[in-house]
Structures are given as C-alpha cells and as structure tokens.
N, C-alpha and C positions, 0 to 999 in steps of 0.2 A: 436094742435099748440105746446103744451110742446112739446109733441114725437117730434116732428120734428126738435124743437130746441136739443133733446138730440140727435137725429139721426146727426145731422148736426155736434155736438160738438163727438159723432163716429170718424163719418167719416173725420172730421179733425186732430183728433187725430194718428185715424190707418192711415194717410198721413204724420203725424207728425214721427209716429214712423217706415213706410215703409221708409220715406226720411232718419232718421236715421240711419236704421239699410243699406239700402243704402250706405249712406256715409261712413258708418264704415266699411262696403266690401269691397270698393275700396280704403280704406284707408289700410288696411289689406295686401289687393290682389297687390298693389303698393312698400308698404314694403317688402312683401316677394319678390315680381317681382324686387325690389332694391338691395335685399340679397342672391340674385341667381346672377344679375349681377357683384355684390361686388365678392361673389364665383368664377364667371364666369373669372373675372379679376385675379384676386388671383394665381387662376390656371394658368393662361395664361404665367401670370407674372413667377411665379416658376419653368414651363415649360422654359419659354426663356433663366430663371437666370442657368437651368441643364442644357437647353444646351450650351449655353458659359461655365459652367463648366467644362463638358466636354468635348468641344475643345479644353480649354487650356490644362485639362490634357493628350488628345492627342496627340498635341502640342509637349509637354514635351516627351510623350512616344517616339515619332517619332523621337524627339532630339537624346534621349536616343538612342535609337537601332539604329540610325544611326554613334553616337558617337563608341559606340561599332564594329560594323561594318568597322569602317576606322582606330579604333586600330589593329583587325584583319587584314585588307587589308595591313597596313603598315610593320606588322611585318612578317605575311606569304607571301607577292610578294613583294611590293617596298623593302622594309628590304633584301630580298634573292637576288632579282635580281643586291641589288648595292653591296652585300657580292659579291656576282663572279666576275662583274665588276672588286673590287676593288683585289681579288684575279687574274684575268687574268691579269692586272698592273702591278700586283706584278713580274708575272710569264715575263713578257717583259723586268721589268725592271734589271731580273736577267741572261737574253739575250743579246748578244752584236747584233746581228742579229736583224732589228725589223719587227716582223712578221704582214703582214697587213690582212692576214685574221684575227687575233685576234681582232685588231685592231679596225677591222669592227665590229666584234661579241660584243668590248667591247661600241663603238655606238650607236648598236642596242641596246643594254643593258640599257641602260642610255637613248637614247631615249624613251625606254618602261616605265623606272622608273618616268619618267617627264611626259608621260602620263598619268600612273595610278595615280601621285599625282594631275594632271589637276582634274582630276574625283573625284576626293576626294576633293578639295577646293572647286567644284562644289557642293558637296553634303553638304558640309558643310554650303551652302549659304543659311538661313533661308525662302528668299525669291523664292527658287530654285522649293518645294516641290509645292505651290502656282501656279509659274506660267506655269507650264507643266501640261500636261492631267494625270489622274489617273491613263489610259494606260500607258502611259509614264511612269509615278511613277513606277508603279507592273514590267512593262515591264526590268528597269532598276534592280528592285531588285532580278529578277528573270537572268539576268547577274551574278550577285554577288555572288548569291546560287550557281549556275552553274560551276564559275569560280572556288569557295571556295573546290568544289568536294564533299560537304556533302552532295548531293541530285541533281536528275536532275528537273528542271523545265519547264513546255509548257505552253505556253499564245495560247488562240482559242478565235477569234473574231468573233462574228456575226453580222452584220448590220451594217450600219452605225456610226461612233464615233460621238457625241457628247460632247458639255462641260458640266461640273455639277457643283452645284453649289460651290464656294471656299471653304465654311465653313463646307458644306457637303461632300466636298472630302477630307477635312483633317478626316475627323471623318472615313468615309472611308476607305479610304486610312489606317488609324490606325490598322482596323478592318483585314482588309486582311493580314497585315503586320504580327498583332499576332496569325492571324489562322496559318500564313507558320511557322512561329517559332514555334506553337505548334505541328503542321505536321513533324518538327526534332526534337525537344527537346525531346517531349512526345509520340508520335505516332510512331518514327524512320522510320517514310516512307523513302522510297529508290526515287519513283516520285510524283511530284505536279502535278497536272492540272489545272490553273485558265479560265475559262470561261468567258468573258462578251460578253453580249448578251442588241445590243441596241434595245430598244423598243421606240416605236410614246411616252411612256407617262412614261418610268420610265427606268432605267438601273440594270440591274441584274448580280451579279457575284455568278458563284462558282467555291468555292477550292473542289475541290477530292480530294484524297490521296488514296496510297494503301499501308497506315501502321496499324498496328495492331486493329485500333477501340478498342472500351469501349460501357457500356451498361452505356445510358446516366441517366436514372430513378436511376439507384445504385450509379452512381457517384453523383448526387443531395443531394441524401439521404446519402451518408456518408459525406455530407460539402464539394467535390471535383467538384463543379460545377458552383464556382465562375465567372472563365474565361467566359462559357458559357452564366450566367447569363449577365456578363458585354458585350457579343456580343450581345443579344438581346436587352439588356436596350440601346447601343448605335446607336443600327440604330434606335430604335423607338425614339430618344430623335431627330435624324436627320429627322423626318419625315419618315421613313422607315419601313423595316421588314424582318425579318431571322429564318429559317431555319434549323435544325442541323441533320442529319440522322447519324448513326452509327453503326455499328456491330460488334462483336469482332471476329477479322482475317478475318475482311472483308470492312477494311477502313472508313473513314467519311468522308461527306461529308456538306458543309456548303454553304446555299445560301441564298444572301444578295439583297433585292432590296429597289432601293431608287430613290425618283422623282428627276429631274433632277434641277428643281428648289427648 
C-alpha cells in the first residue's frame, strides 16, 4: 500500500515536472518566436526607411544632372543659336535693302531657340520625370547625348512596354542615367547601346559600351569601386538586381533587372 502511495506521489510529481518543463518550452520557444518577428520587423522597417533614402537621393541625383544638362543645353545651342539671330539683325539692320531670306533664316532661328527652351522647362518640371515611361525617360536623354555630339546613342526594344512602378523608376531611371555618364566621363566610349527587354514578370535593361573597360576585382580592391557598389545596392534596395561584366579594351557592360511592381 505504502509503494503505491509513493509510486502515486512519482508519478505526480514527474507530471508536475513534465507540465513544467513543458510550459517553460513554449514559454522560451514563444519568446524566441517573438524575437525573430521583432528582428523580422526591424529589417523590414530599415529596408523600407533605405529605400525612401535612396529615392530621395535619386531624386536629387536626377535633379542634379539634369540641372547640369540644361546649363549645357543653354549655353552650347539656345545661347548660339540666338548669338546668329541676333548677329544676322545686326547685319540687316546695316542694309538699306531688307533681305528676306535672312529674314526667314533669322525666324527659323528663333523659332528653334523657343523650342529648345520648351524642352528645357519641360525637363525642368519635377513632376515631368514621374509621369512618362522610363522608355521615355532614357529615350529623351539619349536625344540630348546625341544632340550634344559627345557620344552616339541607340535605344533596342524588346516586347512589349510596360509601366513600372513610380518609385522604382525613379531609382531606375537614376541608375542608367549614371551608368551613361560613366560610359563618357570614364570609359570615353564613342557608342552606347541601351537594351530593354520586356518580360511576363520583371523588365530588364542593358548599357553596352565600347569604351576602354577596367578590371572590375582591381578597381574594388584599390577603393575605385564605389559607383559600382552603389549600382548594386540600388536595385537590390528596389527589389531588383545587376550585373556588371568588363574587360579592358573591350567595353562594359551592365544589366539591370527589376519587377515591375
């Protein structure tokens, strides 16, 4: 009878202490399972906070180099073209004669000066870059490279255009913008080629070049591989991902892809 009472006061105990050590698991496995979604948030959250970071500093990039862009525009075309104008004036009004082929040429003149600065207040408008396609975007700036004479440009479509999403074609849109400046600045390519290729689930661009290339592992490793870095961290912060091949005297190339939403 004793045994049985002690077997009893056991087996209540090892119940006592399986429910414990029980509750203390799932009290454990709850808290960790809390501290992984706390974690889980955190990231989340720091992810969203880089990438409005760097939108706005895109943003700003875009500002920039376009600001740049319409001081050049002003002073190498509008600037020149209203210099002749205002020299072919000159040259009429020291004519008793008035010559109407000039006339005309000084119209045409002045009419071109008023369109280019159309184009220019247009590009000015913050909300310009927004509402056009990113086609449109590259398409436009690849005008500009062309016009300027520093470089030829080709746009190659594949498939169907699509919209992407706003905040990811500004980030975009940035991306490509610094790779063609790098393709003159740094590279001195003579041509561009930009690529988009639309796909059922994501859109993909690349820039070619046939300037000089760099051997991208030595530019890393001497601290020359900022830009680069900042092309990758930008699409992945879009949701995306890139690319970068190179050779030296044998061009680079860079390609970008990013969902559409």
């Amino acid at each position: 009878m004793k045994n049985s009472r002690i077997d009893i006061y056991i087996l209540i105990f090892s119940s006592i202490v399986l429910f414990a050590s029980l509750v203390f698991f799932i009290i454990i496995f709850f808290n960790h399972y809390r501290k992984k979604q706390r974690k889980n948030y955190l990231e989340k959250e720091e992810l969203k906070a880089a990438f409005q970071r760097e939108l706005l500093r895109s943003q700003l990039e875009i500002q920039e180099e376009t600001f740049n862009h319409i001081s050049q525009e002003i002073h190498d075309n509008v600037g020149q073209i209203l210099s002749l104008a205002k020299v072919q004036i000159n040259i009429m009004n020291e004519t008793s004669d008035l010559n109407h082929e000039m006339l005309n040429e000084v119209k045409e003149n002045v009419g071109k000066a008023l369109s280019d600065l159309r184009d220019i207040a247009r590009s000015l408008n913050s909300e310009h870059i927004r509402s056009v396609s990113i086609l449109k975007s590259v398409t436009m700036e690849a005008e500009r490279i062309n016009k300027s004479g520093v470089g030829s440009m080709l746009i190659h479509i594949d498939g169907e255009e699509r919209m992407i999403n706003v905040q990811k074609k500004l980030i975009l849109f940035r991306i490509i913008q610094e790779s063609i400046q790098n393709c003159i600045k740094h590279a001195t390519a003579s041509q561009i080629n930009i690529s988009f290729f639309y796909t059922p689930a994501e859109l993909m661009v690349q820039i070619a070049d046939n300037g000089r290339g760099f051997d991208i592992d030595g530019e890393v490793q001497k601290g020359n591989g900022i830009g680069l870095m900042n092309i990758k961290k930008r699409a992945v912060l879009a949701g995306g991902s890139s690319s970068i091949e190179s050779r030296i005297n044998a061009g680079t190339t860079i390609q970008i892809s990013m969902p559409y939403e």
